[in-house]
Structure formats: C-alpha cells, structure tokens
C-alpha positions, 0 to 999 in steps of 0.5 A: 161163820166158821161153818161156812169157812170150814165147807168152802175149803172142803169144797176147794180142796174136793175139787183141786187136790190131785188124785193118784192114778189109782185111785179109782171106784170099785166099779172101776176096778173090775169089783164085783160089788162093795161087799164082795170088795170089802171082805176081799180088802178085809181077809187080804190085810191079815194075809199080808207076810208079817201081818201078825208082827205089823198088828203087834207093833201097831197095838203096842209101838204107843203103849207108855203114851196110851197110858200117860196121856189119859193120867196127864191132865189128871195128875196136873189138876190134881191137889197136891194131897193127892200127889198132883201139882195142884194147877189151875183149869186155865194154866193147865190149858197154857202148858198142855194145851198150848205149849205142848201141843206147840211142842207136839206138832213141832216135833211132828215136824222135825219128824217128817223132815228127818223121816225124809232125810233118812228113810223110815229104817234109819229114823225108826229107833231114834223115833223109838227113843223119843217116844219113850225116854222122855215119859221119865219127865213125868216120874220126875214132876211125881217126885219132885212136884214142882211150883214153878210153872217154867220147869212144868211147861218144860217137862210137859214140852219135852214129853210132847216134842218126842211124843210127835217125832216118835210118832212120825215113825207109826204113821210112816209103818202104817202107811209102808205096811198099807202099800199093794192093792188095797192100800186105802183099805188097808190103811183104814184097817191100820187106823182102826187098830190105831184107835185100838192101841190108844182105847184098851190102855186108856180104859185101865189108866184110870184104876191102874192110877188109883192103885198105884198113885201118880208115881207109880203109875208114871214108873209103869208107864216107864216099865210100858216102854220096853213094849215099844223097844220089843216091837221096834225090834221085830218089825222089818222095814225097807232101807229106802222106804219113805226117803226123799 
C-alpha cells in the first residue's frame, strides 16, 4: 500500500512540478555526447574561482557533527560502567529519534526562513554558531550523566535545533557555489563531497571513542568546531545571495 501511495505521488509531482527554462537535455544543449559532457561538468567544477576553498568549507563546515552523530546513540545506549546514560532501545527512539528529529527539522526551518530574511552572508555565522555551540550539550550529559529523561530530551533538542539551522547555511554555499552552467552538475558533485565530509569522520568516531571515552571524545568534537569557524572565515559569499 504504501508502495502504491509512494509511485503515484512520483507520478504526480513527475509531471506537475515546474521545470526552469534551463533545464534542458544534453541533446538539447548543443552536447556532443554524455561523456564528453560529463567530463566537461566534472574538470569545469574544479576550475571554478575558489574551488579549493569551496571544497575545503564543504569537507569541514560539518566536522564536530560528523563526529558527534556516529557516538550519539552510542553514548545514550551505553551502560553507565561505560560512561554512558544507560537508556532504553524505545526511550532512546522518543528522545533522539522523535524529539530531536522534531527539534532537527524545526530548526531547518527557522533556518530557511531566516536565510530568506537576511541572505546567506548575513546568516552564515549565526548558522556557524548553532552548528557548534550547542555540541557543548553533549560534554555536559558525559559529566553530569543525568537520569532525568526531560534534561536528556533538552539537550538532545537543543544539539538537533542548531544542528538544523546551521545546516541550512551548507545547503545554501552548495546550492550559491553550484550556480553557472552546469549547475545541476556541479551540485551532484557538491553532495558528493557532502557524503565525503560525514564518511571520513564517521570511520574514525568509533576508535577515537575507544581511546578517549565518552567525555573526551565530545571535548574533541568541541575542539572539531574550530574547523567550522576557519572555514566560515575563508568562504565569500554574495550580500544578496538567497535573500527574498
């Protein structure tokens, strides 16, 4: 059933969202043939002005929450012996997979609506901020290990609220640094170092963990955030860019 549901919305959406005038068929735009077009697409990205710079942001803008989101669950499954807080399977599925995705997508939100007011330049260090700061709630679930469910379910909510908003200001770089040509392109080669930046992190959370223990593996990840604040540093942005 839900299959069904699921084909005839892609069947509606295929044919009633509106397509941009440039959208167009690599027939259509004068391509010699896919691959010529593809590898054209491909050297054309890396010779865009601040390519360097733009892949650097990409890679590292999400290193603390690369980190932090492999350990999270970890760290609130965890016995206390191990320096975790000992949840459930199902409370942990209310307060990160409910409350914090609610949190998450609410901050997306708020994000793309600030974005809108301000533009991307104005909101990129807010959005820095949010992306960063509030990782210090994990450091302090680590020291503290509290019982009460209502202080976890605020921490967690405040970890995913910035996380969404900050996040709002990566999806908008990606979209800005895609613009041109071949911008649907470009943009699938920005989502791939995307991917990248959550993968490499990700590989290492677990041994850096091991080392470190919950604690100073969350002060690592606080450590982390003065990769994001450097890269956010380094990146020029249009004033106007995604304003409304």
């Amino acid at each position: 059933v839900t299959a069904v549901m699921f084909t005839v919305i892609t069947l509606y959406h295929t044919f009633s969202i509106p397509k941009p005038a440039d959208d167009k068929t690599v027939a259509a735009s004068g391509g010699e043939t896919l691959g010529g077009e593809f590898v054209h697409a491909f050297v054309t990205f890396f010779k865009k002005p601040g390519a360097l710079i733009a892949i650097v942001f990409m890679l590292l803008y999400r290193l603390p929450e690369a980190f932090l989101l492999k350990m999270v669950n970890p760290f609130l499954l965890s016995s206390a012996a191990n320096g975790g807080l000992a949840l459930s399977t199902s409370t942990v599925g209310i307060v990160y997979g409910t409350i914090g995705v609610l949190a998450l997508t609410i901050g997306g939100i708020i994000g793309g609506m600030a974005a809108s007011k301000w533009g991307l330049k104005k909101s990129l260090w807010p959005m820095a901020a949010c992306m960063t700061l509030p990782c210090l709630t994990f450091v302090y679930l680590s020291m503290a290990m509290p019982h009460n469910l209502v202080i976890i379910s605020t921490c967690v909510a405040i970890e995913q609220f910035g996380y969404g908003f900050g996040f709002t200001a990566y999806m908008l770089f990606m979209m800005y640094f895609s613009e041109g040509e071949f911008k649907t392109s470009h943009y699938a080669i920005c989502t791939a170092f995307m991917a990248l930046s959550m993968m490499i992190p990700g590989a290492f959370a677990g041994y850096l963990q091991e080392m470190m223990g919950y604690e100073g593996f969350f002060w690592m990840v606080i450590v982390c955030c003065l990769g994001t604040v450097a890269v956010t540093k380094l990146i020029k942005v249009d004033p106007e860019y995604g304003k409304n």
